[in-house]
BASE-606027 format. One line per field, with one value per residue: residue in one letter; chain; x, y, z negated of N, C-alpha, C, O, CB in turn. Coordinates in nm, 4 decimals. Last residue first. Glycine has a CB too. Layout:
REM BASE-606027
voza c(a  ...);
dopa c(A  ...);
n.u c(X  ...);
n.v c(Y  ...);
n.w c(Z  ...);
ca.u c(X  ...);
ca.v c(Y  ...);
ca.w c(Z  ...);
c.u c(X  ...);
c.v c(Y  ...);
c.w c(Z  ...);
o.u c(X  ...);
o.v c(Y  ...);
o.w c(Z  ...);
cb.u c(X  ...);
cb.v c(Y  ...);
cb.w c(Z  ...);
REM end
This chain:
REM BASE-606027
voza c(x  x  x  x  x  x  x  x  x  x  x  x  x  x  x  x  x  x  x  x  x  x  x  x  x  x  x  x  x  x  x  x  x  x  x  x  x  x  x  x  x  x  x  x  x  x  x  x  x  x  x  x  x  x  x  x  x  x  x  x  x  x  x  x  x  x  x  x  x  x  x  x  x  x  x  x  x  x  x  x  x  x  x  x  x  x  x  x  x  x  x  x  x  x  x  x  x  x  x  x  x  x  x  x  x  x  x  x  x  x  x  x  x  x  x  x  x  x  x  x  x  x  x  x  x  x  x  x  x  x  x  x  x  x  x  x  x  x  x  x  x  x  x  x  x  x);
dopa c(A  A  A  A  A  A  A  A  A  A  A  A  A  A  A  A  A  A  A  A  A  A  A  A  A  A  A  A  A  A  A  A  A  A  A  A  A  A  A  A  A  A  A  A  A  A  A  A  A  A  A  A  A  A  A  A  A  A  A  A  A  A  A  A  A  A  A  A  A  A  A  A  A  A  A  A  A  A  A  A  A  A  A  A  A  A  A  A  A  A  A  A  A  A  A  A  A  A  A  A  A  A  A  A  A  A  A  A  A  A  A  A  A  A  A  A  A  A  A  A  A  A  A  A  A  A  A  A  A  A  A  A  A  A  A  A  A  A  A  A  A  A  A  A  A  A);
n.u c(-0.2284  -0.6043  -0.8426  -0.9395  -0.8302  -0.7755  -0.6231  -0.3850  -0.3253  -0.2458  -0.0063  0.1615  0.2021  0.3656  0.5852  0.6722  0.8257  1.0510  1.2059  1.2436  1.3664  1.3954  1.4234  1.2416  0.9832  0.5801  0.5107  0.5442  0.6655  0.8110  0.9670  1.1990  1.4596  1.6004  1.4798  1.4779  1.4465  1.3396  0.9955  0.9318  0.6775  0.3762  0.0713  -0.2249  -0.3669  -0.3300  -0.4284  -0.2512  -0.3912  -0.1883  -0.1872  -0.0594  0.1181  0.3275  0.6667  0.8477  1.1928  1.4090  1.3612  1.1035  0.7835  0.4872  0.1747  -0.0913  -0.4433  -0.5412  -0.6181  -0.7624  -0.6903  -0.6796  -0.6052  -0.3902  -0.1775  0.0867  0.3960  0.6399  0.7410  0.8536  0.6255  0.4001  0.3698  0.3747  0.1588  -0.0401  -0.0032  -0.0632  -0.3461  -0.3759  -0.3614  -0.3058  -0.0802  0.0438  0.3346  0.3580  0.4100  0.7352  0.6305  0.6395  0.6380  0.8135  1.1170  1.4454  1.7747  2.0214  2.0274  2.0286  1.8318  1.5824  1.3031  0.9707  0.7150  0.4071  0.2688  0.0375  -0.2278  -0.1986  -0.0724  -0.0627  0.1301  0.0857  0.2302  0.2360  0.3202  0.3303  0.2441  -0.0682  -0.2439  -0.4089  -0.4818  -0.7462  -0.8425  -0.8442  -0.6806  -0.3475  0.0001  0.2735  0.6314  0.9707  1.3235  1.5166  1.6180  1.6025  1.5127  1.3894  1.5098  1.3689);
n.v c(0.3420  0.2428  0.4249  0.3050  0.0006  -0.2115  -0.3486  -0.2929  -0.5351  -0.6875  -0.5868  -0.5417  -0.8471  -0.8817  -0.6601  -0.8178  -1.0421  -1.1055  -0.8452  -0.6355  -0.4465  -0.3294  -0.1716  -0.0534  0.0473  0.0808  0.4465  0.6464  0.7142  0.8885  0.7779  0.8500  0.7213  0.5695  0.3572  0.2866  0.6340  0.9246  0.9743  1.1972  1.3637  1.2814  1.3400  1.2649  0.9777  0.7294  0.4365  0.1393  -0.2226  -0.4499  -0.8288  -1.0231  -1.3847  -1.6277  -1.7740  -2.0405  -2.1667  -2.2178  -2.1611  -1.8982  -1.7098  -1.5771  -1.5636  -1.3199  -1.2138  -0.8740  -0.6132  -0.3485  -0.0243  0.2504  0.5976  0.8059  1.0146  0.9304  0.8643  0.8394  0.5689  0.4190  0.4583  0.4668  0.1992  0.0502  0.1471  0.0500  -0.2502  -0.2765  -0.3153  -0.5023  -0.7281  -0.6176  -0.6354  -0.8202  -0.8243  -0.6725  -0.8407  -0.7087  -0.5096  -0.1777  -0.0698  -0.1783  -0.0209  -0.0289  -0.0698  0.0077  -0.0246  0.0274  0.1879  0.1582  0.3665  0.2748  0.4593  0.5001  0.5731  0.7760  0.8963  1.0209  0.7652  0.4173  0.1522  -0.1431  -0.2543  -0.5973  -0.7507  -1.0916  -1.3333  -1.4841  -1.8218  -1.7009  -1.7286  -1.6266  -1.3372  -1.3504  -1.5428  -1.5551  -1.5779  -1.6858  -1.5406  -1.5450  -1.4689  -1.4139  -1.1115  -1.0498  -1.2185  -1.3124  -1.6240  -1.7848);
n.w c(1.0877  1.1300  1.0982  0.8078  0.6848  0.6554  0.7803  0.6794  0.5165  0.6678  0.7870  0.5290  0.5165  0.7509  0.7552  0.4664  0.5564  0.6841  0.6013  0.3429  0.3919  0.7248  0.9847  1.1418  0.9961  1.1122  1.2060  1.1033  0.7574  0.4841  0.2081  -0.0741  -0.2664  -0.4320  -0.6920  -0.9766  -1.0902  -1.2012  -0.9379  -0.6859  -0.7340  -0.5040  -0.2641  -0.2706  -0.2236  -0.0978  -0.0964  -0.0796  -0.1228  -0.2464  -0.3292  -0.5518  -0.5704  -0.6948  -0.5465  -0.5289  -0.3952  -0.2530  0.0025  -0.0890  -0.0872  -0.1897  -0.1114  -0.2097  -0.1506  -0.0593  -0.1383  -0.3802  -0.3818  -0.5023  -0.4247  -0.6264  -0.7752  -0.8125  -0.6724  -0.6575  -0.6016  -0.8286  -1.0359  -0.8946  -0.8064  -1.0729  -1.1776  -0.9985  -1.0006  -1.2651  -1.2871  -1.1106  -1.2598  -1.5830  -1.8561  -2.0411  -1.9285  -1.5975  -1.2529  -1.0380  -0.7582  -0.5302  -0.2150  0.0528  0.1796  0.3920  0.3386  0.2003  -0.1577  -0.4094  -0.4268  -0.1898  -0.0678  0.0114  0.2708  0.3843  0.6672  0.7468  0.6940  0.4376  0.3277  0.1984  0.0922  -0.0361  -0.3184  -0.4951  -0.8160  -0.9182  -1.0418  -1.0973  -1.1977  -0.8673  -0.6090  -0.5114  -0.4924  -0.1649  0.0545  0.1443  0.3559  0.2701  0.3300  0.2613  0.2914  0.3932  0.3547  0.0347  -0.2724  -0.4796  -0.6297  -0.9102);
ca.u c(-0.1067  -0.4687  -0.7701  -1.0588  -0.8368  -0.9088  -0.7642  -0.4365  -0.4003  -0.3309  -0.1175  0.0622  0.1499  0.2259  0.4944  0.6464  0.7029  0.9765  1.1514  1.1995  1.4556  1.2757  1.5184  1.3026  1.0902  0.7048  0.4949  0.4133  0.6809  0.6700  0.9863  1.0711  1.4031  1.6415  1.4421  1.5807  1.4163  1.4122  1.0667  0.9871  0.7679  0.4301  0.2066  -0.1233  -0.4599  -0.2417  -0.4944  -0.3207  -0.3594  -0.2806  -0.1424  -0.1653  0.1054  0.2081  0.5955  0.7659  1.0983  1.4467  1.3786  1.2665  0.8918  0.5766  0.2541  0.0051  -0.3139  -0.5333  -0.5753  -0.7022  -0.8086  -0.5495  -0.7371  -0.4424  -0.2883  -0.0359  0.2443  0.5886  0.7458  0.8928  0.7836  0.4286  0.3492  0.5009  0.2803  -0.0514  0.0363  0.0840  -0.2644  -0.4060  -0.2661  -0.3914  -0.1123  -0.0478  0.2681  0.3821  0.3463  0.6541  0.7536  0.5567  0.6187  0.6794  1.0049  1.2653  1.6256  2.0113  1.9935  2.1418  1.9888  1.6180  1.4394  1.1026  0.8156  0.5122  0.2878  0.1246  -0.2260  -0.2317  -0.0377  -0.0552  0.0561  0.1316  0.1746  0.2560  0.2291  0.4360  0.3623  0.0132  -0.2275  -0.3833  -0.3838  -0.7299  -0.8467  -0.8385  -0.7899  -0.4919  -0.1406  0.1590  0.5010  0.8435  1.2046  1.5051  1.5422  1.6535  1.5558  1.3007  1.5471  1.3697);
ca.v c(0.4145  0.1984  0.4371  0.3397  0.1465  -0.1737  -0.4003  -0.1651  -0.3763  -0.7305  -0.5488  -0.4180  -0.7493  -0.9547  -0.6643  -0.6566  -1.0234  -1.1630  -0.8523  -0.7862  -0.5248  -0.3320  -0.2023  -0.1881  0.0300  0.0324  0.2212  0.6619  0.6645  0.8325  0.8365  0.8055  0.7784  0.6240  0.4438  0.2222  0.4763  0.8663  0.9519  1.0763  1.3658  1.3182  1.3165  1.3418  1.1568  0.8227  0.5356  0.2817  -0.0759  -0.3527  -0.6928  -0.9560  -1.2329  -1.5613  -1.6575  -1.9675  -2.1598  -2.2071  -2.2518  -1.9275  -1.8039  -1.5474  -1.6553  -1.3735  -1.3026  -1.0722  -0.7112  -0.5158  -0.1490  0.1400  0.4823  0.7372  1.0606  0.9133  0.9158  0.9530  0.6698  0.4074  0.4499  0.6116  0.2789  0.0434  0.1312  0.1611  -0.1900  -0.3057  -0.1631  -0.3064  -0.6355  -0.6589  -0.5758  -0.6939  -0.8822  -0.6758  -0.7892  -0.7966  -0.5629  -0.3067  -0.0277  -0.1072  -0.1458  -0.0015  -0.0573  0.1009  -0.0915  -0.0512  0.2775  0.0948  0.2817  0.3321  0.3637  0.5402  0.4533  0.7474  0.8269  1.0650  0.9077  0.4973  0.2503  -0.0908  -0.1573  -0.5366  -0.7138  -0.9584  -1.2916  -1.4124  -1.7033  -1.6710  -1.7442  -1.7650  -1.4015  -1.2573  -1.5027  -1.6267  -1.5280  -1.7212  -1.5241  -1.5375  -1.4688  -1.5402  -1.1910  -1.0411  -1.0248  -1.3005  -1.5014  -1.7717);
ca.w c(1.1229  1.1012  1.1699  0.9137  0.6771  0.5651  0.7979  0.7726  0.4384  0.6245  0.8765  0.6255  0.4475  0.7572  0.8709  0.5292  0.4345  0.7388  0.7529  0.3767  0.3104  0.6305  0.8882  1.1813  1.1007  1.0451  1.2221  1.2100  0.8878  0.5746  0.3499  -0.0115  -0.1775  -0.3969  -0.5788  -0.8891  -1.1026  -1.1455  -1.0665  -0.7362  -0.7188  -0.6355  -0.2706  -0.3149  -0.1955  -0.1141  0.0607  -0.2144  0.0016  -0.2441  -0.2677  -0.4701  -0.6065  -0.5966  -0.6500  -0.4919  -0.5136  -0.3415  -0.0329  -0.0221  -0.1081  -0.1923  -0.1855  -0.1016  -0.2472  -0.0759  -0.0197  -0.2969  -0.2862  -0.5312  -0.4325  -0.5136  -0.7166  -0.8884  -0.6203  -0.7559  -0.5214  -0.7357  -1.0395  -0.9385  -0.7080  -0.9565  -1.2164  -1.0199  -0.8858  -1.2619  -1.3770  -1.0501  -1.1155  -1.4985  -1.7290  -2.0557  -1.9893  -1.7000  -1.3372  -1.1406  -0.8762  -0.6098  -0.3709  -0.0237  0.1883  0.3412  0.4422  0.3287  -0.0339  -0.3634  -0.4442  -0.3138  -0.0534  -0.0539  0.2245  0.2555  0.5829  0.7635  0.8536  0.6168  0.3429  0.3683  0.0788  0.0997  -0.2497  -0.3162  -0.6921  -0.8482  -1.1077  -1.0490  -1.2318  -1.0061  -0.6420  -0.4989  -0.6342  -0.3012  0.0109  0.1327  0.2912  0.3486  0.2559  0.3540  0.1836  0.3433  0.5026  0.1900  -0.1873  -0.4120  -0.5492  -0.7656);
c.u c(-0.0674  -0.3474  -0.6128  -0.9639  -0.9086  -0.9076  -0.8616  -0.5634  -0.4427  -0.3758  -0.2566  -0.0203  0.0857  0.1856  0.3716  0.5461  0.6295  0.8505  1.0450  1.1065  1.3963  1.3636  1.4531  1.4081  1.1433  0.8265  0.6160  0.3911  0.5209  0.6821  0.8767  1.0741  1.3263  1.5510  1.5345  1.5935  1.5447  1.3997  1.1911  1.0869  0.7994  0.6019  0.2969  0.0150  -0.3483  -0.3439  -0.4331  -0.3339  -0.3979  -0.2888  -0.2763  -0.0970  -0.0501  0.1814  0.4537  0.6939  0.9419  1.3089  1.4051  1.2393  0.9874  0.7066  0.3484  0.0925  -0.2303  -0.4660  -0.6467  -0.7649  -0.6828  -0.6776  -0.6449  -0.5119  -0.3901  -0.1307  0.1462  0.4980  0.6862  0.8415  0.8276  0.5920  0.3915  0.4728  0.3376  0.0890  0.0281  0.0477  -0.0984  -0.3757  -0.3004  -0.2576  -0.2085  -0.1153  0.1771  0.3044  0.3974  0.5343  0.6776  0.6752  0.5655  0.7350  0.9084  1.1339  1.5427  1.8640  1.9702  2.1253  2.0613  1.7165  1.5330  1.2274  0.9085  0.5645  0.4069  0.1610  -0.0667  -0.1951  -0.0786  -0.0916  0.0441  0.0354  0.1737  0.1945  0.3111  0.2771  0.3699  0.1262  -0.1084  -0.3343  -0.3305  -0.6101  -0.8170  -0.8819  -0.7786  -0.5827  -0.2972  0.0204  0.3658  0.7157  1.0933  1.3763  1.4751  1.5397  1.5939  1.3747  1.4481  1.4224);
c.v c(0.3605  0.3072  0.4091  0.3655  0.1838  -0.0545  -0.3268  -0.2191  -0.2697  -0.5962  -0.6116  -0.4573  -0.6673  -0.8842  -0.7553  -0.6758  -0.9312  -1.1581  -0.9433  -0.7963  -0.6252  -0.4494  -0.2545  -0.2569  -0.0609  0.0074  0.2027  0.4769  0.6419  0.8030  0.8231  0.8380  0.7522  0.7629  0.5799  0.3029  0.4073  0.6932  0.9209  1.0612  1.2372  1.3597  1.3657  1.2970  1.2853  0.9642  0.6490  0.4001  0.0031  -0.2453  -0.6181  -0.8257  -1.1649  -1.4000  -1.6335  -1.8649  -2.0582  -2.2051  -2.3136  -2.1034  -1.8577  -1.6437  -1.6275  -1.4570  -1.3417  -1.0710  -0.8060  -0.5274  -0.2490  0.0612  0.3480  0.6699  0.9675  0.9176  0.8578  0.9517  0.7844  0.4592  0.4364  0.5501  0.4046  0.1619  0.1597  0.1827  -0.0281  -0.2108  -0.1509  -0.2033  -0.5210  -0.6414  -0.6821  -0.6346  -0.7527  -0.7974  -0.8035  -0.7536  -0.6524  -0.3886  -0.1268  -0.1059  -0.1006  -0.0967  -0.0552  0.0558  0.0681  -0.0946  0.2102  0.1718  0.2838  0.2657  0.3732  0.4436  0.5400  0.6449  0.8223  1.0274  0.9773  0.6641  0.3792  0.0320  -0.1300  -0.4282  -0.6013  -0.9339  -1.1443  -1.3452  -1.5930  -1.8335  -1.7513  -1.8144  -1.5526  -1.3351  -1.4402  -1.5080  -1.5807  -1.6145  -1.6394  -1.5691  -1.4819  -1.5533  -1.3658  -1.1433  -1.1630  -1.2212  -1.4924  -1.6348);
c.w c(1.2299  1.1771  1.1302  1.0584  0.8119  0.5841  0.7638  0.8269  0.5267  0.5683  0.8346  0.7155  0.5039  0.6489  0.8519  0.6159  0.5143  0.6087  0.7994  0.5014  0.3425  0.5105  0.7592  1.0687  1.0780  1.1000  1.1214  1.1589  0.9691  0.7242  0.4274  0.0876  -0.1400  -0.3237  -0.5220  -0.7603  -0.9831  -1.1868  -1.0889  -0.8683  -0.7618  -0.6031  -0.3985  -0.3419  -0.2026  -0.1033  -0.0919  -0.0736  -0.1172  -0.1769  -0.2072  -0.4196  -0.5302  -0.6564  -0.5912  -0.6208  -0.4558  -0.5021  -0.1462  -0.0321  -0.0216  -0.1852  -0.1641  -0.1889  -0.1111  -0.1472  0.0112  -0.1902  -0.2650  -0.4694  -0.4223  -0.5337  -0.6091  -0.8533  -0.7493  -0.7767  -0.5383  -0.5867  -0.9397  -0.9563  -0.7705  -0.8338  -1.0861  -1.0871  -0.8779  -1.0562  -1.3154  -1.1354  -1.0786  -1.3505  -1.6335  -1.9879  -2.0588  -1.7976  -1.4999  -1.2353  -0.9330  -0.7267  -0.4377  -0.1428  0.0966  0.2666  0.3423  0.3887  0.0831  -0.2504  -0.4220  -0.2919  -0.1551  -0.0194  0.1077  0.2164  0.5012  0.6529  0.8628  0.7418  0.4434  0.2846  0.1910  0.0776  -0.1433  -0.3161  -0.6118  -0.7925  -1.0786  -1.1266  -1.1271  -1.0875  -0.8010  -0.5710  -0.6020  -0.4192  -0.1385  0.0640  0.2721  0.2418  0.3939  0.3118  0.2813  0.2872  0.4810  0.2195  -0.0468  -0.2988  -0.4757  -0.7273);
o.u c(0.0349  -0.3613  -0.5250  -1.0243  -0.9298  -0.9769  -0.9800  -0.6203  -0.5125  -0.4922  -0.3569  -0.1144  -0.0313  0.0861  0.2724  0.4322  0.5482  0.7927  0.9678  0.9866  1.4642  1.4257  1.4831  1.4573  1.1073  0.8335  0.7040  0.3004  0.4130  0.7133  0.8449  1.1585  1.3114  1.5835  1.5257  1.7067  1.6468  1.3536  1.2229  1.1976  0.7353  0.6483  0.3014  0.0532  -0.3761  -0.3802  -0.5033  -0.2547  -0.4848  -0.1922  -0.3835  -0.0017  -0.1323  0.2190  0.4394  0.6787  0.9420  1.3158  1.4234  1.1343  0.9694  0.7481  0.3444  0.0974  -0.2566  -0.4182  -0.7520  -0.8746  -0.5799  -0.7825  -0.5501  -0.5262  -0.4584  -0.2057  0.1425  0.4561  0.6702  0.8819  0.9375  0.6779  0.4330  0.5714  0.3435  0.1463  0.0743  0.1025  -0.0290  -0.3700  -0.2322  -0.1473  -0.1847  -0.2132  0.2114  0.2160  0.4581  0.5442  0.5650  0.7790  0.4520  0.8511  0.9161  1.0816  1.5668  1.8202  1.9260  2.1885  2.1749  1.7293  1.5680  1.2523  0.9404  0.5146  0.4790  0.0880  -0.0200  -0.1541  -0.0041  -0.1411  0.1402  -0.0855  0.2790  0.0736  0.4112  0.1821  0.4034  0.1168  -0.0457  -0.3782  -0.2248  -0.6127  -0.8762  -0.9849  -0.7005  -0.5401  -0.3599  -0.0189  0.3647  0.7202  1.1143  1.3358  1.3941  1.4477  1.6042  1.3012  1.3983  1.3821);
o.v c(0.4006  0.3489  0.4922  0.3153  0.1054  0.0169  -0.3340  -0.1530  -0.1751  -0.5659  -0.6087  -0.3825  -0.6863  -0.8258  -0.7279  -0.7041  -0.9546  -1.2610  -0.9209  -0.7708  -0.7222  -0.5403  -0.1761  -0.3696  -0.1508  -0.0397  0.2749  0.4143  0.6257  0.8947  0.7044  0.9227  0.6300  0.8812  0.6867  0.3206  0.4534  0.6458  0.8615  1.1079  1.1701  1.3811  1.4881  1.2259  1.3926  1.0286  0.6403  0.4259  -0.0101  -0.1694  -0.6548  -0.7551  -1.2340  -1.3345  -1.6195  -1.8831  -2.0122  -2.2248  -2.4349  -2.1596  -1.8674  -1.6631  -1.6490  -1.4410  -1.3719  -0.9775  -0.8287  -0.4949  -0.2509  0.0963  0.3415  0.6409  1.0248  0.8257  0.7366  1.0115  0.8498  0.4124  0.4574  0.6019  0.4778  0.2060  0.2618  0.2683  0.0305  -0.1040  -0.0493  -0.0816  -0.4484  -0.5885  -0.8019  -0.5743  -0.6442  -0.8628  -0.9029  -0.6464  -0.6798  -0.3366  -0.1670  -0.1331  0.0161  -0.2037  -0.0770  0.1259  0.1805  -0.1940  0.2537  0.2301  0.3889  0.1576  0.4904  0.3529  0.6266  0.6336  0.8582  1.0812  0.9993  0.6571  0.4231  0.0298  -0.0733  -0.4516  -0.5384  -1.0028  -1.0658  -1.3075  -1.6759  -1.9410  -1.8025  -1.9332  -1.6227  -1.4011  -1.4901  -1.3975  -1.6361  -1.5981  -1.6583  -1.6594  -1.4305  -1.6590  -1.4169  -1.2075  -1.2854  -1.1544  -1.5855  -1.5360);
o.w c(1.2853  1.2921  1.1068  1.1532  0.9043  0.5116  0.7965  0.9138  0.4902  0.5948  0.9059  0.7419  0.5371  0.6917  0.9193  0.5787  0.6037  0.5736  0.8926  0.5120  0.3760  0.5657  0.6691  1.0734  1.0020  1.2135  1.0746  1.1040  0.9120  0.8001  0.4338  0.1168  -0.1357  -0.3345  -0.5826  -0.7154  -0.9322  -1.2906  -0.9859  -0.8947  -0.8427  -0.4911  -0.4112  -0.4348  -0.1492  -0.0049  -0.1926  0.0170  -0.2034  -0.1699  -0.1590  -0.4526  -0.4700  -0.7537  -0.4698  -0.7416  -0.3416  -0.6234  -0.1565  -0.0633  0.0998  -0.2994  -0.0429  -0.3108  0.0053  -0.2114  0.0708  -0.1448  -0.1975  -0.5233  -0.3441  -0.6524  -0.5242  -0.8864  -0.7708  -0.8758  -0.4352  -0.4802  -0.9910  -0.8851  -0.6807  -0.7749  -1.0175  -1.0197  -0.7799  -1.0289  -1.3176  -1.1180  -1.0063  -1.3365  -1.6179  -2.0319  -2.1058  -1.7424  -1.5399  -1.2952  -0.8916  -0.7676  -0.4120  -0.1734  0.0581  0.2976  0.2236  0.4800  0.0593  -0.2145  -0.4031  -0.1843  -0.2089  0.0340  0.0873  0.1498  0.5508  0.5545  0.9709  0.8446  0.5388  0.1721  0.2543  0.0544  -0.1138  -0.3138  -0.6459  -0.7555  -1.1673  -1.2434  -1.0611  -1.0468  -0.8376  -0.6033  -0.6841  -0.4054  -0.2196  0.0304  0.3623  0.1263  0.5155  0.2281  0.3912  0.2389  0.5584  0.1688  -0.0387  -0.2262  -0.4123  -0.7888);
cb.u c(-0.0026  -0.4587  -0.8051  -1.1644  -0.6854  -0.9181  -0.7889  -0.3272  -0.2899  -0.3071  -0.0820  0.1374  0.2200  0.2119  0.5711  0.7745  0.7470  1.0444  1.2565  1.1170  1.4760  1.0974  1.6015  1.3844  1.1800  0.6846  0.5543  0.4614  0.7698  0.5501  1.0941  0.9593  1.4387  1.7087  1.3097  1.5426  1.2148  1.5304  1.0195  1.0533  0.8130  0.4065  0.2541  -0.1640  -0.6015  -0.1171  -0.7570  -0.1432  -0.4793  -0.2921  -0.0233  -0.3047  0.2641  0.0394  0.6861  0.6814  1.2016  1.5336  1.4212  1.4442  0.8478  0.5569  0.2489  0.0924  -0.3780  -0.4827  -0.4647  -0.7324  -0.9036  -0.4593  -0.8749  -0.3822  -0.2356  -0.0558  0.1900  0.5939  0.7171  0.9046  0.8445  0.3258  0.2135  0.5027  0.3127  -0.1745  -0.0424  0.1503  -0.2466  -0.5732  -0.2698  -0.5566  0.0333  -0.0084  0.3489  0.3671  0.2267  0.7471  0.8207  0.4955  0.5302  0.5244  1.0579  1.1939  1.5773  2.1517  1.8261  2.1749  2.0435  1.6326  1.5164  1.0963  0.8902  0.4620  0.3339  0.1827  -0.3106  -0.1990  0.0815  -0.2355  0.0948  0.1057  0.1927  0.1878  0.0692  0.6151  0.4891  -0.0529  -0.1883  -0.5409  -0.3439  -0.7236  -1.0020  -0.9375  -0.8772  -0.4881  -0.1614  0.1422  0.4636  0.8556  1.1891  1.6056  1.6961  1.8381  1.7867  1.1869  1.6701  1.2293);
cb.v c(0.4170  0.0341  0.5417  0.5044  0.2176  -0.2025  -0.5075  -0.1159  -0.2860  -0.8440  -0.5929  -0.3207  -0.6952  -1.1239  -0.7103  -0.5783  -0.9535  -1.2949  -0.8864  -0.8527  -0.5035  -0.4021  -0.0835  -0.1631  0.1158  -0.0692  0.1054  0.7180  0.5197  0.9460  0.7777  0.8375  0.7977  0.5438  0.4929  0.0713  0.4357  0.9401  0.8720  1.0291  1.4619  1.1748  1.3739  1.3899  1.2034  0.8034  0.5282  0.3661  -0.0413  -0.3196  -0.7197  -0.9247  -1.1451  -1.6677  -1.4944  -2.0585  -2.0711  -2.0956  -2.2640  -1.8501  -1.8945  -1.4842  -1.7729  -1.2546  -1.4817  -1.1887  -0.7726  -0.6724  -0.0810  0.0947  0.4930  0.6828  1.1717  0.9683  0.8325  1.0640  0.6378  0.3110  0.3596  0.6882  0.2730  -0.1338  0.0016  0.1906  -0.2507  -0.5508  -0.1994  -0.2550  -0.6941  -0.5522  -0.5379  -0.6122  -0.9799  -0.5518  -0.8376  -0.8429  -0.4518  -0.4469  0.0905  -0.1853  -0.3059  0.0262  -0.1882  0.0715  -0.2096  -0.1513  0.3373  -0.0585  0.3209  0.3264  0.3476  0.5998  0.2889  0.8462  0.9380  1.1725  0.9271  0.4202  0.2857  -0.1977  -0.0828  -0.6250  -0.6518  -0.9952  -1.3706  -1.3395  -1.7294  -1.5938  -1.6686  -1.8012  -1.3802  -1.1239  -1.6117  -1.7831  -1.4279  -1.9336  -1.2893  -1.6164  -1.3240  -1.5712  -1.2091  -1.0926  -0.8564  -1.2490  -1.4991  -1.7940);
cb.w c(1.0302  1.1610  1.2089  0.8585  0.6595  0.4107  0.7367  0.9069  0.3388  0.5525  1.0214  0.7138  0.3895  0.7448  0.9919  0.6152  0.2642  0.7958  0.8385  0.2493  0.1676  0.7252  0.8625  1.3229  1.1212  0.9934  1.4464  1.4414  0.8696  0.5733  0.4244  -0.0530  -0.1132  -0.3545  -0.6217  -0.8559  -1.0441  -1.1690  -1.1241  -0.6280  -0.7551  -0.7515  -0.1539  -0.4138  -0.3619  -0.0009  0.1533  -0.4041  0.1841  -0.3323  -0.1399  -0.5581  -0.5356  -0.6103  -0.6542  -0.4194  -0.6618  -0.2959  0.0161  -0.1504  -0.1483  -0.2702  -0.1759  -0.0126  -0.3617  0.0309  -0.0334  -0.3726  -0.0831  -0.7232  -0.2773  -0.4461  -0.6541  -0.9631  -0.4401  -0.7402  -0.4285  -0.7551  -1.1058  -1.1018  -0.6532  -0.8709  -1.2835  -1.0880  -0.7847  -1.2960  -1.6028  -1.0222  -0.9714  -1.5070  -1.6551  -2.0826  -2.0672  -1.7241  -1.3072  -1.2295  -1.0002  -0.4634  -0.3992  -0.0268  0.1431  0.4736  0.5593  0.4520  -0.0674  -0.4347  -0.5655  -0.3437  0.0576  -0.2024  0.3188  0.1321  0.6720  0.7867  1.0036  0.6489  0.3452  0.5344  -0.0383  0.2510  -0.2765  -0.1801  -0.7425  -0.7002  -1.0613  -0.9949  -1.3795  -1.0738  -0.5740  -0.3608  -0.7175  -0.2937  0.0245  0.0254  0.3536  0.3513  0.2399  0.4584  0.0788  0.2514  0.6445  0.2377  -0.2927  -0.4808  -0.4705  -0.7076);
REM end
C-alpha cells in the first residue's frame, strides 16, 4: 500500500484495538508548540513516525522515529489510540503518540530535512486528510492544547 499524499485517510479507535500494528505517529508538542518535519523530497510537514521494526514494541519504534527524524531524545512518549491508516488501495493500523518534548536535540542526518515549531498546524501538511485528526486526538491529553 502507498501510504504518501492527500489520498491517504485514517479512522480512529480505541488503544490496543488494532494489533497486530505496522506504523507509528509522533505528534509531538515543545512548549506549547507542535514540532514538525520536513521530508528532503517534500516542501510540507508532518509528524515523526514510520514503520515498526521487527523487534520493536510501538513505543520503542515511536522513540526511534522521533530522535531520527527530529533529534529530540529528551521526551514523555503517552499513547493515543489506534488509527487505521488507508487509500483505495489497502490499509495499515498503527498507534499514535503524544511526546510532551523536555529538550530540543540536534537533527540527525536522515530523510529530514528540517524541523520547525508551529503555534497550529499549517496548511501544507504531506498528509492533509491524517494530520489534523491525529493532533487533535493527542492535544486531548495535554493540559493547554497549542
Amino acid at each position: 500500500m502507498s501510504t504518501q499524499g492527500p489520498a491517504l485517510r485514517c479512522s480512529i479507535h480505541p488503544l490496543n484495538t488494532l494489533a497486530p500494528y505496522k506504523y507509528v505517529v509522533v505528534c509531538a508538542c515543545y512548549r506549547g508548540q507542535w514540532l514538525l518535519s520536513r521530508h528532503r523530497e517534500r516542501d510540507t510537514w508532518e509528524t515523526q513516525g514510520g514503520h515498526i521494526e521487527p523487534g520493536e514494541t510501538p513505543v520503542m519504534a515511536a522513540r526511534r522515529e522521533l530522535y531520527e527524524e527530529s533529534g529530540v531524545q529528551d521526551a514523555e512518549i503517552i499513547p493515543v489510540c489506534d488509527y487505521c491508516g488507508f487509500t483505495d488501495r489497502g490499509h495499515a493500523n498503527g498507534v499514535v503518540f503524544l511526546a510532551v518534548v523536555h529538550a530540543m536535540g540536534e537533527l540527525p542526518q536522515s530523510e529530514m530535512a528540517e524541523v520547525r515549531l508551529f503555534d497550529a498546524l499549517p496548511e501544507n501538511l504531506t498528509y492533509p486528510n491524517v494530520s489534523p485528526r491525529l493532533y487533535q486526538e493527542a492535544a486531548r491529553l495535554l493540559d493547554s492544547p497549542p
